[in-house]
mmCIF file as gemmi writes it, N, C-alpha and C atoms, coordinates in Angstrom:
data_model
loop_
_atom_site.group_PDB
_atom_site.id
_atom_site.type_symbol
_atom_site.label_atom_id
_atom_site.label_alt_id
_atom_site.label_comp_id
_atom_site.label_asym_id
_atom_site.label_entity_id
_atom_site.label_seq_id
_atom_site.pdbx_PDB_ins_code
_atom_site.Cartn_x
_atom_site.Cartn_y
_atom_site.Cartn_z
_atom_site.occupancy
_atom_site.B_iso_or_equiv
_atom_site.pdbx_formal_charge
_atom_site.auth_seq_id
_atom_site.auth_asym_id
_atom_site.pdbx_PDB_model_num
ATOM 1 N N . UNK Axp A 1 ? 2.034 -9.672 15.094 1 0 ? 1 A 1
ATOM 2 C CA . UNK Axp A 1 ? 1.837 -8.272 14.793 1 0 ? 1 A 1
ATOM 3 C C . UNK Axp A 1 ? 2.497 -7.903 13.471 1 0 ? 1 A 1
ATOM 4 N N . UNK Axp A 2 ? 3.717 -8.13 13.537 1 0 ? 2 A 1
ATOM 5 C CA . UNK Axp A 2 ? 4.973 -7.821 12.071 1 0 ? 2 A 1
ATOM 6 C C . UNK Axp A 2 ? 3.565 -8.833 10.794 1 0 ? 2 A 1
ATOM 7 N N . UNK Axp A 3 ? 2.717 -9.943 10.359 1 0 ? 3 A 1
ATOM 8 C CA . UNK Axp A 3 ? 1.857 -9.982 9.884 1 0 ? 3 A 1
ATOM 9 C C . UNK Axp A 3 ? 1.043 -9.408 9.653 1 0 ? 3 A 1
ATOM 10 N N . UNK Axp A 4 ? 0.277 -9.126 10.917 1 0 ? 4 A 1
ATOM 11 C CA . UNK Axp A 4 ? -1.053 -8.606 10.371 1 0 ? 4 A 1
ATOM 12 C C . UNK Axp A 4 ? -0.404 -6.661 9.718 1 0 ? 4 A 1
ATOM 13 N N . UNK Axp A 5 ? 0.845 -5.815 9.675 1 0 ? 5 A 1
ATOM 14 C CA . UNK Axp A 5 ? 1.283 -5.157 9.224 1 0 ? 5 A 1
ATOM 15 C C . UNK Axp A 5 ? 1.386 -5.231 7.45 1 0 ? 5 A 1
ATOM 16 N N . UNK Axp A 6 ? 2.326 -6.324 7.632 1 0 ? 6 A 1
ATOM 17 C CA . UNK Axp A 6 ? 2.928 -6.729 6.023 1 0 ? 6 A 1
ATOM 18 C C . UNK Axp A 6 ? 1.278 -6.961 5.547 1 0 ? 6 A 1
ATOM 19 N N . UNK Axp A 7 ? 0.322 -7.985 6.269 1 0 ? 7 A 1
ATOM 20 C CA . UNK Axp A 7 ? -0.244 -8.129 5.188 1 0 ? 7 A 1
ATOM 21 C C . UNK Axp A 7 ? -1.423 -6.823 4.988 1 0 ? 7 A 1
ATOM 22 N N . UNK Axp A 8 ? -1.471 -5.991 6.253 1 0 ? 8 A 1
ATOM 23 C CA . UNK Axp A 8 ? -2.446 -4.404 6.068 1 0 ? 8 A 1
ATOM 24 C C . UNK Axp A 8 ? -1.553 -3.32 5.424 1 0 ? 8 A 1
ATOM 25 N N . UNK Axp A 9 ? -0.525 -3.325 4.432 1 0 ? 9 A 1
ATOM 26 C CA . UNK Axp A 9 ? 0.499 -2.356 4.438 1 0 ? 9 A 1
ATOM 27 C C . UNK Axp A 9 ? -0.171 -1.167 3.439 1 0 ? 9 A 1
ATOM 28 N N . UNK Axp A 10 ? -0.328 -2.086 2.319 1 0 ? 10 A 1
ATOM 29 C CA . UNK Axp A 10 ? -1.172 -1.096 1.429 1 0 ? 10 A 1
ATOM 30 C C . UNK Axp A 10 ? -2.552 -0.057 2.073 1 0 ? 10 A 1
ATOM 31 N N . UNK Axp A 11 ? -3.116 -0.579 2.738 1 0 ? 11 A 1
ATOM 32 C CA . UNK Axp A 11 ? -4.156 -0.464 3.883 1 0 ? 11 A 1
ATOM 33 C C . UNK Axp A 11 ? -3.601 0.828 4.624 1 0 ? 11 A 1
ATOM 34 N N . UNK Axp A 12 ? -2.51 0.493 5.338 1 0 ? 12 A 1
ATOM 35 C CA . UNK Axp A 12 ? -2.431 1.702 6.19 1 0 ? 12 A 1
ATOM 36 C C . UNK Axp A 12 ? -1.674 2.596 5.3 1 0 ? 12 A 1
ATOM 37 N N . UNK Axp A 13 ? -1.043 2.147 4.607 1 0 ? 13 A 1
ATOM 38 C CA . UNK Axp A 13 ? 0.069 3.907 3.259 1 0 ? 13 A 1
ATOM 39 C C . UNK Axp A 13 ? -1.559 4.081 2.719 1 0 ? 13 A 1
ATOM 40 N N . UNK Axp A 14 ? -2.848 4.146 2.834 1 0 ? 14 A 1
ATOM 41 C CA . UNK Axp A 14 ? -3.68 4.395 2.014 1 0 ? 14 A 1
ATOM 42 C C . UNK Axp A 14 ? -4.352 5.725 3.402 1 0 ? 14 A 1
ATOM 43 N N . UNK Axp A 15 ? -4.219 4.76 4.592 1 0 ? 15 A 1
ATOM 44 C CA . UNK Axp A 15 ? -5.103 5.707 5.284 1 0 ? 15 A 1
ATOM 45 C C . UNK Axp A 15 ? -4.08 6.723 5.947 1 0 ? 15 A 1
ATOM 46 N N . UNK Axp A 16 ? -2.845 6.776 5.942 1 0 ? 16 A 1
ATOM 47 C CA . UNK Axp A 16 ? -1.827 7.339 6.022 1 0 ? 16 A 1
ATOM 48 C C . UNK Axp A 16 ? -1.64 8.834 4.814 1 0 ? 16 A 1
ATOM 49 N N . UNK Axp A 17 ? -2.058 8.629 3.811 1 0 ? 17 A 1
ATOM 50 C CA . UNK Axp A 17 ? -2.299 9.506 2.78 1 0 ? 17 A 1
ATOM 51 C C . UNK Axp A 17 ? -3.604 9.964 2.54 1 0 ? 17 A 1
ATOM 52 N N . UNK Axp A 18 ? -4.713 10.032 3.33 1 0 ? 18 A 1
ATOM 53 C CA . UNK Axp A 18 ? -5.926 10.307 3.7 1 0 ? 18 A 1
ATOM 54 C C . UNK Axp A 18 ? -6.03 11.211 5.054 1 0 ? 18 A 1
ATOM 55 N N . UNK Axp A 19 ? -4.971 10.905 5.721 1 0 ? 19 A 1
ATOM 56 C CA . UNK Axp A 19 ? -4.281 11.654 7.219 1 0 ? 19 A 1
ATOM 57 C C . UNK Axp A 19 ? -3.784 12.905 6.408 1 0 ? 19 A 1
ATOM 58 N N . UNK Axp A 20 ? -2.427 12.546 5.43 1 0 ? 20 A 1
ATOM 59 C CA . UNK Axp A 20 ? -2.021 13.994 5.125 1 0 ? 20 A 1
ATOM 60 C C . UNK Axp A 20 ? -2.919 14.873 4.13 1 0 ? 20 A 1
ATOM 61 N N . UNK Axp A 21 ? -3.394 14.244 3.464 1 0 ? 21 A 1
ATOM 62 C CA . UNK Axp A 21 ? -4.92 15.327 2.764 1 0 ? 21 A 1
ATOM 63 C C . UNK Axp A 21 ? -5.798 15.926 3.334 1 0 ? 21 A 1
ATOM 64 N N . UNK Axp A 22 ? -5.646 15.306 4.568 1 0 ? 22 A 1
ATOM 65 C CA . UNK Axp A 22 ? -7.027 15.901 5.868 1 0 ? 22 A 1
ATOM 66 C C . UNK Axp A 22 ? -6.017 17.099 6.092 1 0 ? 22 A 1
ATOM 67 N N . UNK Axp A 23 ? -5.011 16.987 6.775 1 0 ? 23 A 1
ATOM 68 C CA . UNK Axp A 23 ? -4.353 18.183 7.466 1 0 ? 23 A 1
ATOM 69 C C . UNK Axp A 23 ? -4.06 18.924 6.626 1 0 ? 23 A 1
ATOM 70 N N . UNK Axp A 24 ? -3.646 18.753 5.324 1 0 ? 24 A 1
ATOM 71 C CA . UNK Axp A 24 ? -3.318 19.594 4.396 1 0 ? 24 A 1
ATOM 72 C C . UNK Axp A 24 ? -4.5 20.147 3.92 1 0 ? 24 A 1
ATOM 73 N N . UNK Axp A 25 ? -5.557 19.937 3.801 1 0 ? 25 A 1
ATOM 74 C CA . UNK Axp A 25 ? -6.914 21.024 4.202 1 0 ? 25 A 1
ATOM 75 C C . UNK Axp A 25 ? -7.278 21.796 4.922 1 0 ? 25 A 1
ATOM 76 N N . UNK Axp A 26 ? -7.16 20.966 6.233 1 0 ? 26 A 1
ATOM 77 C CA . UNK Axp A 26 ? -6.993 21.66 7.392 1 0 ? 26 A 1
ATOM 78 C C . UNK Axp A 26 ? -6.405 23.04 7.582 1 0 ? 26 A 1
ATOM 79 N N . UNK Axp A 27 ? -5.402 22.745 6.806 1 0 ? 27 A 1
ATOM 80 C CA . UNK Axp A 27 ? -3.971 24.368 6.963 1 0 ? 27 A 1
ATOM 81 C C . UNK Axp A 27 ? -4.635 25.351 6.05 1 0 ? 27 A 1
ATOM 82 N N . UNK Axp A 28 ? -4.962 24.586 4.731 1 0 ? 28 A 1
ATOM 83 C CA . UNK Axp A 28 ? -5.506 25.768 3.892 1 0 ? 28 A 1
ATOM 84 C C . UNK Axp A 28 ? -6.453 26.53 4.248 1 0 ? 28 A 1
ATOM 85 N N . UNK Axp A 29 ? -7.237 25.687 5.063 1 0 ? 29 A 1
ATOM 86 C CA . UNK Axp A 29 ? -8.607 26.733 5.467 1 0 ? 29 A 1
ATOM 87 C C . UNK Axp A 29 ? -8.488 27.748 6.7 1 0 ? 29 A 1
ATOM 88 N N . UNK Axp A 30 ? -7.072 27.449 7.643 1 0 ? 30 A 1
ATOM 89 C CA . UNK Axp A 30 ? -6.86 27.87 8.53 1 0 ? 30 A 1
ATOM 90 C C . UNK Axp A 30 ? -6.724 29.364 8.796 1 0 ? 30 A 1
ATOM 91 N N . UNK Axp A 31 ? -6.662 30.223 9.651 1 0 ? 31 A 1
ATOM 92 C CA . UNK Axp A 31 ? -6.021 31.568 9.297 1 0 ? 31 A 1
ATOM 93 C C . UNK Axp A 31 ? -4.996 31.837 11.32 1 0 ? 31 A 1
ATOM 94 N N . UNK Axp A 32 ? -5.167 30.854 11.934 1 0 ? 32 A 1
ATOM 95 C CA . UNK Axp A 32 ? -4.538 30.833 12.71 1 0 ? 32 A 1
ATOM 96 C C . UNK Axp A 32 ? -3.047 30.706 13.269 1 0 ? 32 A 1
ATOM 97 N N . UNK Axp A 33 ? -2.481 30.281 12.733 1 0 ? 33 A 1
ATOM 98 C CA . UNK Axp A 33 ? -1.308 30.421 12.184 1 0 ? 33 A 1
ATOM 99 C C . UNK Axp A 33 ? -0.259 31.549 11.606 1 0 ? 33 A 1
ATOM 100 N N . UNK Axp A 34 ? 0.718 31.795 11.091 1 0 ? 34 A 1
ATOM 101 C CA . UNK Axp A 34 ? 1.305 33.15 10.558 1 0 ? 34 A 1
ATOM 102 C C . UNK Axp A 34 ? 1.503 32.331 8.927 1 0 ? 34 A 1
ATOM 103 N N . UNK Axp A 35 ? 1.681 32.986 8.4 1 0 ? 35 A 1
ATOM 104 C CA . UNK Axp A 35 ? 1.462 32.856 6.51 1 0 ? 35 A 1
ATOM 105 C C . UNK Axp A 35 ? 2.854 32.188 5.867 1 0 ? 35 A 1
ATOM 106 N N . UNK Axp A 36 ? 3.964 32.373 6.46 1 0 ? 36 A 1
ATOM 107 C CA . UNK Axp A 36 ? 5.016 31.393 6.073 1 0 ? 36 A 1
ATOM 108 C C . UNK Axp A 36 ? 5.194 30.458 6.805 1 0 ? 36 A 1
ATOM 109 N N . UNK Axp A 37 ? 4.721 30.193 8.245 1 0 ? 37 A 1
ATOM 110 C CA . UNK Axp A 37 ? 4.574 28.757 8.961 1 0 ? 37 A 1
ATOM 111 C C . UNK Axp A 37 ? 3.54 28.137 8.222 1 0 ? 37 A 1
ATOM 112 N N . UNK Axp A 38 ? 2.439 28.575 8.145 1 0 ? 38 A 1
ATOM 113 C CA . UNK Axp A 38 ? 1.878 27.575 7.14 1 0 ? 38 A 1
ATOM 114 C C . UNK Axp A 38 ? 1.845 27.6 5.531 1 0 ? 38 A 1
ATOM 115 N N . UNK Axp A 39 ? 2.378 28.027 4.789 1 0 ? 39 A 1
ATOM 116 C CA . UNK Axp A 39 ? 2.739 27.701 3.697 1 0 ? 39 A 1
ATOM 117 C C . UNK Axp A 39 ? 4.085 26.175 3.804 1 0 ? 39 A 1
ATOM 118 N N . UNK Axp A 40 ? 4.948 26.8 4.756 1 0 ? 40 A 1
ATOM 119 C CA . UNK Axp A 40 ? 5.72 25.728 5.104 1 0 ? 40 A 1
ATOM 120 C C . UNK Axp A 40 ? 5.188 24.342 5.309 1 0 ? 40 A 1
ATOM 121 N N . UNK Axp A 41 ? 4.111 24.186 6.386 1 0 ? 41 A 1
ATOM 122 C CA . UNK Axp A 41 ? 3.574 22.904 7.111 1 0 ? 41 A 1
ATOM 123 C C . UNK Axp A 41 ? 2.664 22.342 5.801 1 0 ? 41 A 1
ATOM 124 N N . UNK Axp A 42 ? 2.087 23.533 5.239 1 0 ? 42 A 1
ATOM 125 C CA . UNK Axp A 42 ? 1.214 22.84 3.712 1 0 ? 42 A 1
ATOM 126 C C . UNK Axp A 42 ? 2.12 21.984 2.671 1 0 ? 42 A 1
ATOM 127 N N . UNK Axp A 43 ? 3.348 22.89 2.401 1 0 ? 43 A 1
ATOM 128 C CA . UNK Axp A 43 ? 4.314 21.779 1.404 1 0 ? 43 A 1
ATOM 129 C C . UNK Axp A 43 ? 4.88 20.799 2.034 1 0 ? 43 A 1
ATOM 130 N N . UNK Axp A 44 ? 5.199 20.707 3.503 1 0 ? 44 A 1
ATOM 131 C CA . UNK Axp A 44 ? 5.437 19.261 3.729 1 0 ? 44 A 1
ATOM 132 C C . UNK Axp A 44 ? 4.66 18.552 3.498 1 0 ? 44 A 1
ATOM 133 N N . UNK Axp A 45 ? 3.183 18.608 4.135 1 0 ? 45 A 1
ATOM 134 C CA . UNK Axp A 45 ? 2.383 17.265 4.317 1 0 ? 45 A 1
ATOM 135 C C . UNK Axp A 45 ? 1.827 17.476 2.541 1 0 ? 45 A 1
ATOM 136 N N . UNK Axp A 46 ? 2.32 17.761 1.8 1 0 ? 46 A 1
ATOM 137 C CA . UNK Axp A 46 ? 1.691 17.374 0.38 1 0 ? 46 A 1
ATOM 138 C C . UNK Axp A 46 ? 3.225 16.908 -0.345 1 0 ? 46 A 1
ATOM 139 N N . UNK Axp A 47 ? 4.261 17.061 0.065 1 0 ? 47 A 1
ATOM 140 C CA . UNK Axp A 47 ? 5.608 16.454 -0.157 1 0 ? 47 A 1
ATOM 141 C C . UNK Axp A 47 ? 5.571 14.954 0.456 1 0 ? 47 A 1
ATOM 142 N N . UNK Axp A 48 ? 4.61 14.408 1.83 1 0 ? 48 A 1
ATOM 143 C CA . UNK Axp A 48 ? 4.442 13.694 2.432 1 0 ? 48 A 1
ATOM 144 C C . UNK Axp A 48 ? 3.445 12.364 1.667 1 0 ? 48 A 1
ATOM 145 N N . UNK Axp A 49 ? 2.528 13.477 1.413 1 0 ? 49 A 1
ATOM 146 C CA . UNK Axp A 49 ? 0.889 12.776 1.003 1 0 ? 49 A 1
ATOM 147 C C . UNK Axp A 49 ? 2.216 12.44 -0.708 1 0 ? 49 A 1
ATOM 148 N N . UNK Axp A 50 ? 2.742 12.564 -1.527 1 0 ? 50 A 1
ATOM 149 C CA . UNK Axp A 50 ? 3.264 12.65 -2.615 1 0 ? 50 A 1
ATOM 150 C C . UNK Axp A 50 ? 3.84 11.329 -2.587 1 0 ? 50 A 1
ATOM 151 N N . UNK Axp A 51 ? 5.128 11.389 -1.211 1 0 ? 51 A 1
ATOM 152 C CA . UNK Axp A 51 ? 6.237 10.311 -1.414 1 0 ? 51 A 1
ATOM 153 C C . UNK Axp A 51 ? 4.997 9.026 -0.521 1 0 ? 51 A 1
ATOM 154 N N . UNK Axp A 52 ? 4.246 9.278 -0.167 1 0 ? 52 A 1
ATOM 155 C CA . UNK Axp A 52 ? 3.432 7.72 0.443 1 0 ? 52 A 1
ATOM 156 C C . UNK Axp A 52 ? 2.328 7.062 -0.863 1 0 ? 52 A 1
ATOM 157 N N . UNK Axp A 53 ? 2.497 8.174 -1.691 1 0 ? 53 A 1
ATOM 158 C CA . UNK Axp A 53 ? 1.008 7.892 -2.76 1 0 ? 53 A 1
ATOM 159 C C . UNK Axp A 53 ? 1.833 6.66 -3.749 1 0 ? 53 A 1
ATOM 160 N N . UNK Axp A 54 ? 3.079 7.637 -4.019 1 0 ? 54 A 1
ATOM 161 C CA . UNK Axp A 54 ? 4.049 7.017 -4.618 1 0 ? 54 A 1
ATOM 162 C C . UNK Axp A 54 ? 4.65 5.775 -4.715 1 0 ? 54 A 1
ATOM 163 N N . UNK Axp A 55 ? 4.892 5.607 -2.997 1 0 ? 55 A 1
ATOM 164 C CA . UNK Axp A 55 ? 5.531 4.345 -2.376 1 0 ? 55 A 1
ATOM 165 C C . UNK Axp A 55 ? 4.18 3.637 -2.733 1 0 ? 55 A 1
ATOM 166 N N . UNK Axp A 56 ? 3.249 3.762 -2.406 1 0 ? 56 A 1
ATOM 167 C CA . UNK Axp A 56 ? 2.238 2.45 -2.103 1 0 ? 56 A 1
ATOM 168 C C . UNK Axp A 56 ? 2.182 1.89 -4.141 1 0 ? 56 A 1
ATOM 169 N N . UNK Axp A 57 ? 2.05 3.171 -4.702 1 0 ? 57 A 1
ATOM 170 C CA . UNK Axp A 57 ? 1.853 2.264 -6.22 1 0 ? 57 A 1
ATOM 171 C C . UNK Axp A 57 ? 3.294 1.717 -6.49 1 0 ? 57 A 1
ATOM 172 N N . UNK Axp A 58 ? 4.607 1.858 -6.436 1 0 ? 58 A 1
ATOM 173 C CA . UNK Axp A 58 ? 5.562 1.162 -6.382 1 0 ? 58 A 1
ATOM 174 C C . UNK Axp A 58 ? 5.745 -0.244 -6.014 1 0 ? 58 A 1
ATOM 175 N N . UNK Axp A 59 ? 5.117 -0.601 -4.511 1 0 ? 59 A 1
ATOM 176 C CA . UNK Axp A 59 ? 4.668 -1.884 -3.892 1 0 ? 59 A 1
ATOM 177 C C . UNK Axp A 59 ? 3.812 -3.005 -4.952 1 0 ? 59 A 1
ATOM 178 N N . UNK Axp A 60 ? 2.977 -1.259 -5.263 1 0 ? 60 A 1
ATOM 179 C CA . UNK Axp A 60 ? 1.357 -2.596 -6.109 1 0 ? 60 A 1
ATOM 180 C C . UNK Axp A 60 ? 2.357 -3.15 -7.367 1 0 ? 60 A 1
ATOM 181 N N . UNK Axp A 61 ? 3.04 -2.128 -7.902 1 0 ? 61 A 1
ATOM 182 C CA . UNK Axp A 61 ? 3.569 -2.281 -9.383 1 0 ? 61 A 1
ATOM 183 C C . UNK Axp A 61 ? 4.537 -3.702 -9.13 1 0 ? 61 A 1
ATOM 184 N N . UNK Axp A 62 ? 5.604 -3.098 -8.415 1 0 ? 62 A 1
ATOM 185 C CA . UNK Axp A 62 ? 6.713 -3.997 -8.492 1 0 ? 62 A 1
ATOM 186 C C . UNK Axp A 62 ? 6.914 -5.486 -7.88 1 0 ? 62 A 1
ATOM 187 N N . UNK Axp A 63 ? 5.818 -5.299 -6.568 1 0 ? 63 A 1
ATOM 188 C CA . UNK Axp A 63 ? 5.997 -6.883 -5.709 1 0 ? 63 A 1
ATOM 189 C C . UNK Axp A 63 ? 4.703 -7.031 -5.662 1 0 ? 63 A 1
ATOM 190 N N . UNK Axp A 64 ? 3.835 -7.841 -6.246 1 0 ? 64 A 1
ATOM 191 C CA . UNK Axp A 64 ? 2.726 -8.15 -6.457 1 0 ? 64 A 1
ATOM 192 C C . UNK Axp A 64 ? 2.685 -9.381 -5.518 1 0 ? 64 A 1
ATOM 193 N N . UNK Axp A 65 ? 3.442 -10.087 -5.995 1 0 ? 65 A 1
ATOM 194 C CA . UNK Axp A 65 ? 3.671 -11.19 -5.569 1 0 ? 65 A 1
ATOM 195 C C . UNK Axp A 65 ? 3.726 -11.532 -4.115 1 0 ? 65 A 1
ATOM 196 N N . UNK Axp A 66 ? 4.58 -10.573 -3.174 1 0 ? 66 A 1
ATOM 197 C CA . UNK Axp A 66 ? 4.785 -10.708 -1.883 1 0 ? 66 A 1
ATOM 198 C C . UNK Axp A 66 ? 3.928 -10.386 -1.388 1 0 ? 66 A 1
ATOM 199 N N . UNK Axp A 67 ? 2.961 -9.465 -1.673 1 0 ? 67 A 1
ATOM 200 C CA . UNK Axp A 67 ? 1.706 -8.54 -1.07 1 0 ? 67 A 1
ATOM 201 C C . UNK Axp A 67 ? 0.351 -9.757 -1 1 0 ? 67 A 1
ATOM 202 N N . UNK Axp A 68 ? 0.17 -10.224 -2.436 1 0 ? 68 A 1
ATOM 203 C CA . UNK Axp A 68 ? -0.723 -11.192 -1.791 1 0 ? 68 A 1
ATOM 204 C C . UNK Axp A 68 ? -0.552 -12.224 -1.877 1 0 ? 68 A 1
């Protein structure tokens, strides 16, 4: 299992940051909610979608090597 992870990693920080762009749409279009709970829940998951976009090009940049 710890394999087939390491070697899907890029894979899942990709669909992992496709998760927080969905919900972070999700909120914007919403009106169910109250207006500072979701302003709140919007800057996390784009603080979220930010630090995973980040991490995954860090991986590609820096350890090329270990990845494939």
């Amino acid at each position: 299992m710890y394999d087939f992870i390491r070697a899907n990693q890029l894979n899942i920080m990709l669909f992992l940051c496709g998760a927080c762009s969905a919900v972070f749409f999700l909120l914007f279009i919403t009106r169910f909610i109250s207006e500072t709970r979701r302003r709140a829940v919007i800057l996390m998951e784009l603080i979220a979608f930010f630090l995973i976009f980040f991490d995954r090009f860090a991986y590609i940049y820096a350890v090329p090597d270990i990845l494939w």
